[in-house]
N, C-alpha and C positions, 0 to 999 in steps of 0.2 A: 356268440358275438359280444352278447354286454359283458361276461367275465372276460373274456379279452379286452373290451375298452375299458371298463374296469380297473385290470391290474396295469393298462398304459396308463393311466391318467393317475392312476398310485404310484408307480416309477417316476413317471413327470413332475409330482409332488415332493416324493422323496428326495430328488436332483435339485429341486429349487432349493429346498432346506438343508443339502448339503451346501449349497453358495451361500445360500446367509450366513450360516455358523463361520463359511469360510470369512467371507467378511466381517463377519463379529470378531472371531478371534485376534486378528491384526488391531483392530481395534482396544481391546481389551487389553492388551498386550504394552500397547501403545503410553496407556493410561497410567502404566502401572510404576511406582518408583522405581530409580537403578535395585535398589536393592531387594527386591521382590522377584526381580528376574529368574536370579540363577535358583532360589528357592522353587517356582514354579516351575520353572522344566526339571526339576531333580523330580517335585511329586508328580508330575505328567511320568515321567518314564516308570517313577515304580506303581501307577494305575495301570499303564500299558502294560508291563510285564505281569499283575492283578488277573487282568482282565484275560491274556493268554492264556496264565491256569483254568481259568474257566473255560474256557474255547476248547481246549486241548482236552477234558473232560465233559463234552457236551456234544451227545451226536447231532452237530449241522454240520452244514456241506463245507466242503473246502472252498468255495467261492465265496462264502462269507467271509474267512479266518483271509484269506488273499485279501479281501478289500477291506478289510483291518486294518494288515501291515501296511499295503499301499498308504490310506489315511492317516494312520498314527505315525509313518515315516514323513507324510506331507504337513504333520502339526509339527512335528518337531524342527523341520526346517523352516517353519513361520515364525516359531517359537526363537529360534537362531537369528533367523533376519531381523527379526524387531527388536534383538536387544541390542541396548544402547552401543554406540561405536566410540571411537576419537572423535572427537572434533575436529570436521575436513574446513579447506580454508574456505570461506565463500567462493564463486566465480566473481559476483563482483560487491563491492563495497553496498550492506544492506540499504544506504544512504541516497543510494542513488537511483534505489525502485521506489523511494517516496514521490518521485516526482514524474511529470508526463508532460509530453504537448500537446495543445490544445490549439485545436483547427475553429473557427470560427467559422460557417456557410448560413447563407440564405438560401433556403431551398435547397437546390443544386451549386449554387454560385460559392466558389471560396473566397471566406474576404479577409481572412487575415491569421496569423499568427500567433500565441501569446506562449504560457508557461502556467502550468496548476499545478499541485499538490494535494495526499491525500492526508484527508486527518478523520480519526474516529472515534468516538464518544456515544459511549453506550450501546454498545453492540449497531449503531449507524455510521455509514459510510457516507465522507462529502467530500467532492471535490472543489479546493480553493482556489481562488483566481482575484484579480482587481476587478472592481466592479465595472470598466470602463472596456473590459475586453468583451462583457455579455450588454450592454448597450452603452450609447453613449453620446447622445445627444449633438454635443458642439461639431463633430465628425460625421454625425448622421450616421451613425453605426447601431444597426438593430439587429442583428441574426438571430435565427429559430432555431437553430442546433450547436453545439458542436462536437466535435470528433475526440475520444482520446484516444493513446495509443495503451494498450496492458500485455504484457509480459504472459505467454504461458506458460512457461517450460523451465522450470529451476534450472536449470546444467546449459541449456540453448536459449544463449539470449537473444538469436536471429530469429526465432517465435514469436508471434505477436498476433491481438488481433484487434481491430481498429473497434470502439465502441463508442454508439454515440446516444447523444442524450441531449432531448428536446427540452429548450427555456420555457416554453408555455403549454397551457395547456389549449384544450381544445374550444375554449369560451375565451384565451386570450392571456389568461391570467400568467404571470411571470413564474415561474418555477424556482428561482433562486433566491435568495434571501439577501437581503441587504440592511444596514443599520445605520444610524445617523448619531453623531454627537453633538454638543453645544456647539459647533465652533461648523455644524454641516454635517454633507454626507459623506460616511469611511469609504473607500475604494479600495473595498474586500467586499467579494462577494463569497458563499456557497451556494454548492448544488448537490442535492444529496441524493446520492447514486442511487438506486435500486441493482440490490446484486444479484436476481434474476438476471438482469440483461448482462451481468459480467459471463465469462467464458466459465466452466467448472475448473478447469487447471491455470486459472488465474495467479501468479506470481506478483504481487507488489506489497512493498509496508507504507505504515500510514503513522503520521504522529499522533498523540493521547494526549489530552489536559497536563499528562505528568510531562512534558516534556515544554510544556511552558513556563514551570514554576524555577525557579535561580536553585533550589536545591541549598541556600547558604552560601553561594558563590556569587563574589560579584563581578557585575559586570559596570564597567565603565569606558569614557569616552579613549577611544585609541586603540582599545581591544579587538581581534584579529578576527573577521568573520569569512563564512563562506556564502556565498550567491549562489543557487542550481538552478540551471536554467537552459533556455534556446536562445542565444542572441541571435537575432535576424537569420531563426529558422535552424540555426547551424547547429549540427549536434553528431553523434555517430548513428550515421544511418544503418550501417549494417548490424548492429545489436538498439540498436533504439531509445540511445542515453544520451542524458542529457551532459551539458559543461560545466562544471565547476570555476568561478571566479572570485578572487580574493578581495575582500575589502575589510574596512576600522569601521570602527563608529565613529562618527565627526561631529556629533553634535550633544551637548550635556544628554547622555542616557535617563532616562524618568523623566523627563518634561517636556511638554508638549512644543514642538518646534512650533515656534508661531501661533500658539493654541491650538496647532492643529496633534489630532491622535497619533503624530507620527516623531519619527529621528530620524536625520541622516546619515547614509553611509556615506565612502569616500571609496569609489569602485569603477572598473569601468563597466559602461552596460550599454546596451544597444536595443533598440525596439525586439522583439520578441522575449524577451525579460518578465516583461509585465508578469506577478502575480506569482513569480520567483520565490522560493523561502530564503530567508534572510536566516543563517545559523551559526549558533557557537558552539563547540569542541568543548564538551564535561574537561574538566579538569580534577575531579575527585577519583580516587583509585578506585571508589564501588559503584562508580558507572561505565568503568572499563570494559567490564562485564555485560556493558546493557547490547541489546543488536544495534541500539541507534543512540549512541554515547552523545547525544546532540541535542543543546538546545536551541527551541525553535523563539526566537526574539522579533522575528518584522516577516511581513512582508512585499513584498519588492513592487513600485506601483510606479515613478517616473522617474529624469532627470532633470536635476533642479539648476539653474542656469541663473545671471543677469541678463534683465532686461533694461535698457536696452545696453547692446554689448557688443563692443567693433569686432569683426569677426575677423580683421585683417591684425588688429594688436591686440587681442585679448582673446584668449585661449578659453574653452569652455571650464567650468570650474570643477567639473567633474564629480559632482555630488547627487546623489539620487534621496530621496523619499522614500521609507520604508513606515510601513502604517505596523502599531505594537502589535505584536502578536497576540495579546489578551483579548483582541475584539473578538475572535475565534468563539468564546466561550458564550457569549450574546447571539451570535450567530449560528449556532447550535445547539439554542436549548431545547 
């Protein structure tokens, strides 16, 4: 009985280190430049065919030489599938997995709406938002959690799975980060995810430090931006994306409106906006190439009105608050 448990439990071992190799190889594979490809499976095949000379001269069993060919026919079509292909077109613009809704609840209770983004720096992940969606004093709005939505399935964007994440911890303390300049506090917040609690087949992109910097390109007042967002909630529910909304700059680009860290756009926007990224469209031909041709300049925090303002002859002015996008980098060091 123990040389029978014995050689199961040596078969059982055997089997697991056939999976790992199987999954190293794709791997491996993966890592490897285009042009090492076709190199590696031309020496793969003349090992295989190596290695049959010896087989074909060595009394083992024919159950061996079977689960040779089985295997080395199953590396070579690993070998095949991982080399590089065309370039298929996205399903949908990489631009628009940067961004998520964000559910704001007490406890059980839903209290509102807003719009986040992701952005990553140094191998951490933070989700951004205005500071006034994670509390917010004048409104009496305090929530313990909230909800985003993440993407699992490259190809099926009706995939999704809801993940949420607590502002405090368990002694109280605030989980987000927030920063203040001379002129007050910015309304920009972060929360910096832990990607345990993401799904493992998690689909989203996120901006990097590099997509803050002008690149040598200016930007000035009048230039043509995009808003991503949920205005009052609204968005494609059956894939899980957000809207796109057009706006300028309207107010001198580099200085501080008001003293305050922000500029205005000239867009329209509706409550669920909040916390919006605020982008411009590269314009240099060697960012054409990039997945997210896009710089990130503001993000999206209110709209900025007179006071007082007859509302029966004077039209709202249509102008929003977008705080610079640079606070980003104070906010996650």
């Amino acid at each position: 009985m123990n040389n029978l448990q014995d050689a199961t439990e040596r078969i059982c071992e055997l089997k697991g280190s056939l999976i790992a190799i199987d999954a190293l190889l794709p791997a491996l594979v993966e890592t490897l430049p285009a042009a090492a490809h076709g190199a590696l499976s031309a020496s793969f095949d003349a090992h295989c065919e190596a290695a049959r000379t010896v087989l074909l001269h060595t009394p083992i069993s024919e159950h061996v030489i079977a689960a040779f060919e089985r295997d080395a026919a199953r590396m070579c079509a690993v070998l095949a599938g991982t080399a590089p292909q065309a370039p298929s077109q996205d399903v949908v613009e990489p631009v628009m997995l940067t961004t998520t809704r964000v559910s704001t609840f007490l406890k059980s209770h839903l209290l509102s709406g807003a719009t986040g983004f992701f952005f990553r720096r140094g191998g951490r992940l933070f989700l951004v938002t205005n500071l006034h969606v994670l509390a917010d004093g004048p409104s009496n709005h305090f929530p313990d959690r909230i909800d985003i939505a993440i993407h699992t399935h490259e190809r099926d964007l009706t995939r999704h799975a809801v993940v949420s994440l607590p502002l405090y911890t368990r002694e109280g303390r605030a989980l987000w980060r927030q920063v203040s300049d001379s002129a007050g506090t910015v309304d920009v917040a972060a929360v910096e995810i832990d990607c345990a609690l993401l799904p493992p087949s998690s689909v989203l992109q996120a901006f990097e430090p590099a997509h803050l910097k002008n690149q040598g390109e200016t930007v000035a007042v009048g230039d043509t931006l995009t808003v991503i967002g949920f205005p009052m909630g609204f968005h494609d529910t059956a894939h899980h994306l957000a809207v796109a909304r057009g706006a300028s700059i309207a107010s001198a680009y580099g200085v501080r409106f008001q003293q305050r860290g922000c500029f205005l756009t000239d867009a329209r926007t509706h409550r669920g906006s909040s916390g919006a990224p605020v982008l411009r469209r590269r314009s240099l031909p060697e960012t054409a190439r990039s997945v997210l041709p896009w710089q990130l300049i503001g993000v999206h925090s209110t709209r900025m009105d007179m006071r007082p303002r007859d509302p029966f002859d004077d039209e709202s002015l249509g102008l929003n608050c977008a705080w610079y996008a640079d606070v980003l980098m104070a906010l996650t060091e």
